[in-house]
N, C-alpha and C positions, 0 to 999 in steps of 0.2 A: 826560523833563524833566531840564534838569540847571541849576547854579548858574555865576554870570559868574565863582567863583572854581575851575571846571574849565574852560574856557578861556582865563581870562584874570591871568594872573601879577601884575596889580598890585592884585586884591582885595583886600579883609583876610581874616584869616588862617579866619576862619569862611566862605568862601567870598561876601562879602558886596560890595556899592559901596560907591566910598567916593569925598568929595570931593575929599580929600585935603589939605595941608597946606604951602603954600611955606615957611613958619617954619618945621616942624618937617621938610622935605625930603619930605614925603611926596607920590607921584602920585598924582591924581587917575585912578579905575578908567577905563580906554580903555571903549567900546562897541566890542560883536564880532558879527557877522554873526550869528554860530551861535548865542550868546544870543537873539538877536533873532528869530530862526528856530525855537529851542527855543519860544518862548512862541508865535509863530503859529501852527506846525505845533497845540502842548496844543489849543491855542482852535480851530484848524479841524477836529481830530478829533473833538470835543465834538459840532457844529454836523452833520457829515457822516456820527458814528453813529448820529443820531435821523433818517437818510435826508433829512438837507434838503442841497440845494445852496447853496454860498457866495454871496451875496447884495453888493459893496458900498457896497448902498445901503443897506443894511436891521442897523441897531444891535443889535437886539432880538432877534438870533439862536442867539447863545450860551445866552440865558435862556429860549428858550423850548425849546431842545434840554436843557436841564436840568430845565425843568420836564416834558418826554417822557420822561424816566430816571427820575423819581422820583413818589412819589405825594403825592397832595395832603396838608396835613396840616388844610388850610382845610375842604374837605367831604371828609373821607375814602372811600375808595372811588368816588367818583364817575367820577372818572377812567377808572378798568378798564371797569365801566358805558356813559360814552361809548363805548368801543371795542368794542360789541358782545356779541354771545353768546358768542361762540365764546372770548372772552377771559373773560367771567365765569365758562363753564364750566370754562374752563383753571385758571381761581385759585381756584374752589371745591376742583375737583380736585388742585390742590395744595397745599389748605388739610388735604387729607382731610373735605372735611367734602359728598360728594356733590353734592347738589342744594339744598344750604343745607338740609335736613332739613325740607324746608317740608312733607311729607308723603309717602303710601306709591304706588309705582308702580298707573295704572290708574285712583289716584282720581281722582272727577271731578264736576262740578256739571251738573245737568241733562242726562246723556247719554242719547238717545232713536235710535229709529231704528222709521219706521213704512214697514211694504208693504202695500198693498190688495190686491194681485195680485201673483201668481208675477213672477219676471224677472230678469235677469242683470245688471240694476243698481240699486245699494240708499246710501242714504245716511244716515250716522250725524250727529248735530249734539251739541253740548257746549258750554257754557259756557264751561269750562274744566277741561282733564284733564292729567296727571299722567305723562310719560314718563321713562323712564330708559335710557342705554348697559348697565346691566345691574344686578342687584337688589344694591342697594347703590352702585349707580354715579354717575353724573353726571345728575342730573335739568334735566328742563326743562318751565315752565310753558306750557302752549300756550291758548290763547283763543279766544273766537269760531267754536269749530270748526263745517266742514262737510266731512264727509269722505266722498267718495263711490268705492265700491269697484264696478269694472265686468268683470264674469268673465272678460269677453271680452277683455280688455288686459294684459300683461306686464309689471311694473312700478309702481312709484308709482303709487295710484290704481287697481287692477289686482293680479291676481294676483302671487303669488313668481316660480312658473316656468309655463312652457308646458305644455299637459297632464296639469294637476293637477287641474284642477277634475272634484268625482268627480260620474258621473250621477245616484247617489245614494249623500247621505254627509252629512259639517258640514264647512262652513270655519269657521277661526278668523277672526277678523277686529282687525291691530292697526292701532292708530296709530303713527307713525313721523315722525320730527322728526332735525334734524340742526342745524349751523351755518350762518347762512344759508338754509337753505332751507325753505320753507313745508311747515307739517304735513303733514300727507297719510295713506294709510292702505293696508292690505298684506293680499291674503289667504293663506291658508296651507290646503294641508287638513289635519286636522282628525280624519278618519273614523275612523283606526284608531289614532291617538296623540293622547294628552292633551297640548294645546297649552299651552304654556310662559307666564310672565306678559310675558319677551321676546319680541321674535321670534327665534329658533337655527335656522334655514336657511342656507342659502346665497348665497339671492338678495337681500341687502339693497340696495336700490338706491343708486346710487353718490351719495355725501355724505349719507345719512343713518345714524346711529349711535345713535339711541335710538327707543327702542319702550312698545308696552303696547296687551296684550290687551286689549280692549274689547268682544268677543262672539266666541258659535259658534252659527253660524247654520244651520239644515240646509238641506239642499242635496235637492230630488229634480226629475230629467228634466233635469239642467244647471242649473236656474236657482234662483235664494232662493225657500224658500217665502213664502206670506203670513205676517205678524206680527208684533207691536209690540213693542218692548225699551223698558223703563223703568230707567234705571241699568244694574244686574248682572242683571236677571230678565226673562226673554223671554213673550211670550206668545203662541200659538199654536191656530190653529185644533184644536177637538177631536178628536183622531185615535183610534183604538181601537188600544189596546194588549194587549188581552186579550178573546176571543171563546168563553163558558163555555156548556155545555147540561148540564153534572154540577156536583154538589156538590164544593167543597174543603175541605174540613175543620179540616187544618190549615195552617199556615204554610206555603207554596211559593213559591220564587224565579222571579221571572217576569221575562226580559231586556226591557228598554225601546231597547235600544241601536239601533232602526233610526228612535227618535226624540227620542232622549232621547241626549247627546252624551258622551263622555268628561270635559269635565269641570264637565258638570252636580252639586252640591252636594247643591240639592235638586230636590224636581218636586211637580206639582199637577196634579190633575182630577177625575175623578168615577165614580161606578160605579154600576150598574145592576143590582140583582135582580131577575130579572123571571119570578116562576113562573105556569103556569099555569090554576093549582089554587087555590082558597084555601088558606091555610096559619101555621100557628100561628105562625111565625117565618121570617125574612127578615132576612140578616144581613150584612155584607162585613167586612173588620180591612184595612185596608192600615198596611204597616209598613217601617220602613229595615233589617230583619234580623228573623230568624227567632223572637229573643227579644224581639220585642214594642217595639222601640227605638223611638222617635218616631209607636207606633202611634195611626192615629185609626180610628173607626169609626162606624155606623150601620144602625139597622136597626130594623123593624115589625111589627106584627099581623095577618095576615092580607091583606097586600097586598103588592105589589113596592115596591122601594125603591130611590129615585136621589138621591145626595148626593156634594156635592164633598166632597174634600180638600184641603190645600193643606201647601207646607214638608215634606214627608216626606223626611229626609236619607237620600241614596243613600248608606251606609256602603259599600256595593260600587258602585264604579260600573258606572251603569247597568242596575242592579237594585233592582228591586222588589218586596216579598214581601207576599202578601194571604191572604184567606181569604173564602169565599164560599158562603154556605150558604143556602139554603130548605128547610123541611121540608114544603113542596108538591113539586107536580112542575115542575120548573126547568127553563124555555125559555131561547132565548139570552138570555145576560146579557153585559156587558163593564163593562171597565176602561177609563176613556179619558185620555191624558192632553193637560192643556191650559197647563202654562205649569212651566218650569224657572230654573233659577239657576246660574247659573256664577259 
């Protein structure tokens, strides 16, 4: 930018126009090219950094290239809004303020996912659920989900990598959002490391950058078992975790881990004394540790005994500690379990 009194020697002395003065001998300022040129160039740069093209038809270009620079002060924020996600999450993220703090990665309203039967494709649905680029990061509200993960694919909607899917194991299973691109959902295995609440692989599919664990689901002969998730808690056909013909007396750790996942919290099912004999007592303890933590129990006079438990926190994962006693003579008994929580 510059003034007609740096070009032009008969300004006044402030670099200004001037009419000038016959009585008092003064000229009147000349017009100079390069003034004229200083002010078109300001005004076409204005119009050409908001990426429009010079128009001369069109008046209203300067001010709407101004109003592209600047934010509204009439609805504020609206603006950024119009321009999408990918710019909200940018001015979140340079607000420091994540995902507008609208809540914690993962959560979510009405997240379900039912199987009748075994298979290699399973679909999660949501209300609406809760992703983030990393815990603390840039959230994004997702809606209406229907997310369907199919073993047999690579990618978005499909597994991380090739290969993975164990014959018998758990996948994680997230959600996965980006800018631009429609939710979607990611498996991961699962079997022998406790999955993350992002997803931390290497396969993240190209343009997407936020994630959230939504299930681990086990895995046996290739494919999802049968089983219904309600929110964070699965539930599952009754499997036997434990097959007893002796007394246990006391506390002993019993692994669940070929059905029970790494990062199950807690677990439920049921247990069975079943003696042969009449017998004065019949008894089970199931517990989160050896000292009796979140223990429940049950047990009868004279007969066998079967009752559920439910919520037993695995302090170790994937371990469970019980006690099983008849003082008849004890046929098989078991431990079975039927629904976990991650």
């Amino acid at each position: 930018m510059l003034r007609i009194g740096q070009v032009e020697s008969s300004a006044t002395a402030d670099g200004k126009y001037t009419d000038g003065s016959v009585a008092g001998g003064i000229a009147a300022t000349r017009l100079r090219a390069a003034a004229f040129n200083a002010i078109q160039e300001e005004l076409a740069n204005i119009v050409e950094s908001a990426g429009m093209t010079l128009d001369p038809d069109d008046v209203t270009q300067v001010l709407a290239a101004l109003k592209n620079q600047f934010l509204s002060r009439v609805n504020p924020f609206a603006d950024i809004k119009a321009d999408g996600s990918a710019a909200v999450a940018a001015a979140l993220s340079n607000l420091g303020l994540g995902g507008g703090l609208t809540g914690v990665i993962g959560q979510a309203r009405n997240l379900a996912m039912s199987l009748a039967t075994a298979g290699t494709t399973a679909t999660w649905t949501a209300d609406e659920l809760i992703t983030e680029t990393a815990l603390g990061g840039t959230q994004y509200r997702n809606n209406s989900l229907s997310l369907t993960v199919n073993l047999a694919i690579v990618g978005a909607g499909g597994v991380d990598v090739a290969g993975t899917v164990p014959t018998n194991g758990f996948m994680a299973i997230y959600a996965i959002s980006g800018p631009g691109k429609t939710t979607s959902a990611l498996g991961w295995n699962a079997t022998s490391s406790k999955a993350p609440e992002t997803y931390s692989g290497t396969a993240m599919p190209a343009g997407y950058t936020a994630s959230a664990l939504i299930s681990v689901w086990r895995i046996a002969n290739g494919q999802f078992v049968p089983g219904y998730q309600l929110a964070r808690k699965i539930y599952i056909p009754k499997v036997a975790v434990l097959t007893l013909t002796a007394n246990v007396a006391s506390y002993t750790a019993l692994s669940v881990s070929g059905i029970i996942p790494l990062n199950a919290k807690t677990m439920g099912g049921c247990a069975n004394v079943n003696p042969s004999t009449s017998a004065s007592n019949n008894y089970f303890f199931v517990s989160g540790s050896a000292s009796e933590i979140g223990a429940q129990f049950s047990g009868t006079n004279n007969s066998g005994v079967m009752t559920p438990f439910a919520d037993i926190p695995l302090i170790t994962p994937q371990t469970l500690y019980y006690i099983m006693v008849s003082t008849g003579t004890m046929t098989t008994s078991y431990i079975y379990a039927t629904e976990y929580e991650i």
